[in-house]
N, C-alpha and C positions, 0 to 999 in steps of 0.2 A: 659197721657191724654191730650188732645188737647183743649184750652184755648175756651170758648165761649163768646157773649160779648151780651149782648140788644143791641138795636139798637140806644137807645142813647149812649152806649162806644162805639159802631163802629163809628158813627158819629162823636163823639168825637176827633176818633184817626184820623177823615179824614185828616185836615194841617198837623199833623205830617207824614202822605203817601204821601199826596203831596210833601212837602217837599225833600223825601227821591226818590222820584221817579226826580223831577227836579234835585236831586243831581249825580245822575244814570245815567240821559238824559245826562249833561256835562260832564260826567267822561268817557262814552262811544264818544261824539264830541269829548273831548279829545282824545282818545288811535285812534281813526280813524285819526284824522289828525298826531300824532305822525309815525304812520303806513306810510302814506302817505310821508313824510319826512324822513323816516328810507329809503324807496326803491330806493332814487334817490341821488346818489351820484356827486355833480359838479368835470366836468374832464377836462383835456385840450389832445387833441390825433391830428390825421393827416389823413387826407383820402385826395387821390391821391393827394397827393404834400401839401396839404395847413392845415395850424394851425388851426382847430375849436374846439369852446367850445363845451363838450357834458355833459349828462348825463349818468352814467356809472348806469344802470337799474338794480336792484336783485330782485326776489321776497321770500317772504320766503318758498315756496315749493322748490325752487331751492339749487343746492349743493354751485353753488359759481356765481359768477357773470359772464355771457356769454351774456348781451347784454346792449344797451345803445340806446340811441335817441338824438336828439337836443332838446332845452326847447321849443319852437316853436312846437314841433308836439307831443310833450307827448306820453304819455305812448303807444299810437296807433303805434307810429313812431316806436315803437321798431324795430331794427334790430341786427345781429351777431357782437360780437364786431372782430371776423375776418374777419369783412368788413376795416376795419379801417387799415391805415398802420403802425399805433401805438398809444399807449395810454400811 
């Protein structure tokens, strides 16, 4: 049977729904930016002749890691990392 409340216990319980919903709000910022730092791994590779830093890109629908960008042009930049002459 499903709990019913007057309207002064609903009211009542309002801070404590606040509460739980701003705790909700930050757990979810949180796992987004976790996410966010989970896909870009700092690398160091070589395209045509010279040392650059890159980002070695995965996301998670992917099976393994096949591409990578510079920090400068994020996630847009992505390109194959068999552009690269080594990683």
């Amino acid at each position: 049977m499903t709990a019913t409340y007057t309207l002064e216990e609903a009211q009542a319980l309002l801070p404590e729904a606040r509460r739980r919903i701003a705790q909700a709000q930050a757990l979810l910022a949180d796992l987004r930016a976790m996410l966010q730092a989970l896909l870009d791994f700092p690398a160091r590779a070589v395209l045509d002749g010279t040392d650059i830093e890159v980002l070695l890109c995965w996301r998670d629908d992917e099976d393994a890691i096949a591409y990578y960008h510079p920090a400068a042009s994020g996630y847009r930049g992505r390109e194959p990392i068999a552009m690269l002459d080594r990683v």
